[in-house]
C-alpha positions as CSV (number, residue, x, y, z in Angstrom):
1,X,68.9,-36.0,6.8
2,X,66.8,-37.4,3.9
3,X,63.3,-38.3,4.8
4,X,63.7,-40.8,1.6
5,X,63.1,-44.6,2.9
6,X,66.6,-46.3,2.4
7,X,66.5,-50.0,0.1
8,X,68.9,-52.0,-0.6
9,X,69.3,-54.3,-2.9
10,X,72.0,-57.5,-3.0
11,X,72.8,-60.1,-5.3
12,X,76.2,-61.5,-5.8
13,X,77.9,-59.5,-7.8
14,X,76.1,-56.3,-8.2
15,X,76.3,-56.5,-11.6
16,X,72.6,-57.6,-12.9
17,X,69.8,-58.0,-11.1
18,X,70.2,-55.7,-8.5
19,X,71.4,-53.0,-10.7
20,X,68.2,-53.5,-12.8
21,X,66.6,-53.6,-9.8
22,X,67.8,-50.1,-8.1
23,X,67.4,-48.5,-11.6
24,X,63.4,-49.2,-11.7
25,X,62.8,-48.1,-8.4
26,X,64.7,-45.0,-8.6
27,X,62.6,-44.4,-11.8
28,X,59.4,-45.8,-10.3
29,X,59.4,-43.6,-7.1
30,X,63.0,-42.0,-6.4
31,X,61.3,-38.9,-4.7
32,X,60.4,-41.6,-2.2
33,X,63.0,-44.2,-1.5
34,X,67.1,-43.7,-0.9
35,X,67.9,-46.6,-3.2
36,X,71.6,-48.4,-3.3
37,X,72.7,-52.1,-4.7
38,X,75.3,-53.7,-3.6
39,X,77.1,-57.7,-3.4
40,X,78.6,-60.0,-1.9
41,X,81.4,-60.1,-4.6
42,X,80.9,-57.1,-6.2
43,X,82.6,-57.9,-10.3
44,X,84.4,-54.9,-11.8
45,X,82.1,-53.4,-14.1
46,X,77.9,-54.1,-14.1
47,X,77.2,-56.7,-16.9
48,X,77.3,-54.8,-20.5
49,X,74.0,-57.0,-21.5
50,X,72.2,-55.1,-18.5
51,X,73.8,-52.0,-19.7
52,X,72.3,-52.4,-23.1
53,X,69.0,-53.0,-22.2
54,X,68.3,-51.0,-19.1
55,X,69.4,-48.5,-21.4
56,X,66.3,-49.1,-23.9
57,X,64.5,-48.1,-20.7
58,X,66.2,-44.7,-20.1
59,X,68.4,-45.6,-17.7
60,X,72.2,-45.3,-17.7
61,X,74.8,-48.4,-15.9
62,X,77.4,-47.6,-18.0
63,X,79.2,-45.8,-15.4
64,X,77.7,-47.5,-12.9
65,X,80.2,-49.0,-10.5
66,X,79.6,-52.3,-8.3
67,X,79.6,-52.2,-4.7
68,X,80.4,-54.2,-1.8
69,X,77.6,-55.1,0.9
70,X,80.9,-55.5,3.0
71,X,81.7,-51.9,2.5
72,X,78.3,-50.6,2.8
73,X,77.9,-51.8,6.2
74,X,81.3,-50.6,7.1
75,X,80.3,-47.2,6.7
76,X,77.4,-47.9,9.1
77,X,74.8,-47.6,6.3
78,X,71.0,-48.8,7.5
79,X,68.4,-49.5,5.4
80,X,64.7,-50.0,6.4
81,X,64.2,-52.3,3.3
82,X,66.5,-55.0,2.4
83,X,65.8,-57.0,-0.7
84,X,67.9,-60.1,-2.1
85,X,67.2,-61.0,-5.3
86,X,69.8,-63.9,-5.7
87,X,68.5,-66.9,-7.7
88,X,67.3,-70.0,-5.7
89,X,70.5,-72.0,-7.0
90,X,72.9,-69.7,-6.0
91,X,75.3,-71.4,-3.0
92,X,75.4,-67.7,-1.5
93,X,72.8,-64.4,-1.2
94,X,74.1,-62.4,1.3
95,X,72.4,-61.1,4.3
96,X,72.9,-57.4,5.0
97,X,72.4,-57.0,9.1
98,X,70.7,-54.6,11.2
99,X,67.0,-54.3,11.6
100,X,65.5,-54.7,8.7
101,X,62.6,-56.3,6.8
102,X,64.1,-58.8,4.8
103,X,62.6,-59.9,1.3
104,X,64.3,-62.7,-1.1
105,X,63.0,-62.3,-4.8
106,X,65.1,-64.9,-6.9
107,X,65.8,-64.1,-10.5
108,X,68.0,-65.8,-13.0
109,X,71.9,-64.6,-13.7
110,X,72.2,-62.4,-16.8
111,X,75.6,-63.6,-16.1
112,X,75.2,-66.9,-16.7
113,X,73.1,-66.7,-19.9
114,X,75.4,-68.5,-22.7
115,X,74.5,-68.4,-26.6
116,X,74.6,-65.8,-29.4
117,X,74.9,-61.9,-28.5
118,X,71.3,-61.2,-29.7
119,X,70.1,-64.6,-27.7
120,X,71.4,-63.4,-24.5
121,X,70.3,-60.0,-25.0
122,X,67.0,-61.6,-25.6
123,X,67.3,-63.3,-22.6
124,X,68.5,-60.7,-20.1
125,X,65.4,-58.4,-21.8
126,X,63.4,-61.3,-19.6
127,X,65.1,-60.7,-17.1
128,X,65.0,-57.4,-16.7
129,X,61.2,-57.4,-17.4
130,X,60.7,-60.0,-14.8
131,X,61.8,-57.7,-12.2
132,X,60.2,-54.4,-13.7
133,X,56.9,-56.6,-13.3
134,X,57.8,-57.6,-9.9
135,X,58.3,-53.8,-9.2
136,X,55.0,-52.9,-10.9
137,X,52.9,-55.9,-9.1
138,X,55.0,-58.2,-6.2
139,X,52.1,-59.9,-4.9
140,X,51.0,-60.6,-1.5
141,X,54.1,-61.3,1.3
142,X,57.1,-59.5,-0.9
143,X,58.5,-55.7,-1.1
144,X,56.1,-53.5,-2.4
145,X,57.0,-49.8,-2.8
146,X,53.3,-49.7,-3.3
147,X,52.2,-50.7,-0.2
148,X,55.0,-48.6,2.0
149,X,53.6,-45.8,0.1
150,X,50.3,-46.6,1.2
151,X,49.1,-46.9,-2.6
């Protein structure tokens, strides 16, 4: 039995955000946390923009596959952290269930970014920053590995 502390991360598709997310915290402190992502509607493949750039940060998605919060929870998975990081707009973030603590961090889509291949690249850089910064420095009443690590 690990004594890793399990996080999870949703969004709806498990193709973005929450890839970018569970990359950075496996980088950030992996000998610390048992970190998965997982959605609601898991799409086929993770988004080839966040493949792109995560890779500029040393981190391979390219055979990353999506996964279903559904199936995660079918196999009786628990985590002690539980962190949503659907965008405000969305209709849906799903919930996972258990006892948790529960965080919602909203960031935009790279899915729904529209223009030029070097535009949306540009944009889902932003992106992806946004949530290595939110990592790095979340602020008062959000996850922070920081703070479970006693840091």
């Amino acid at each position: 039995m690990s004594s890793k502390i399990p996080v999870l991360f949703i969004c709806q598709h498990n193709s973005g955000r929450s890839q970018i997310a569970e990359a950075y915290l496996k980088q950030l402190a992996g000998d610390h946390f048992e970190v998965e992502s997982a959605g609601l509607e898991p799409a086929e493949s993770v988004n080839p923009l966040v493949v792109a750039v995560m890779k500029e940060e040393g981190a391979d998605l390219s055979n990353k596959k999506p996964q279903s919060v559904f199936e995660l929870f079918k196999e009786g998975k628990i985590y002690s952290h539980v962190i949503t990081v659907c965008h405000d707009t969305e209709s849906q973030c799903p919930i996972f269930p258990g006892i948790t603590q529960r965080w919602h961090m909203p960031f935009p889509d790279p899915a729904g970014i529209e223009g030029k291949e070097a535009e949306k690249l540009a944009k889902v850089r932003e992106i992806r920053d946004e949530i290595k910064k939110w990592l790095l420095d979340p602020g008062e009443d959000t996850f922070s590995f920081q703070k479970i690590l006693g840091k």
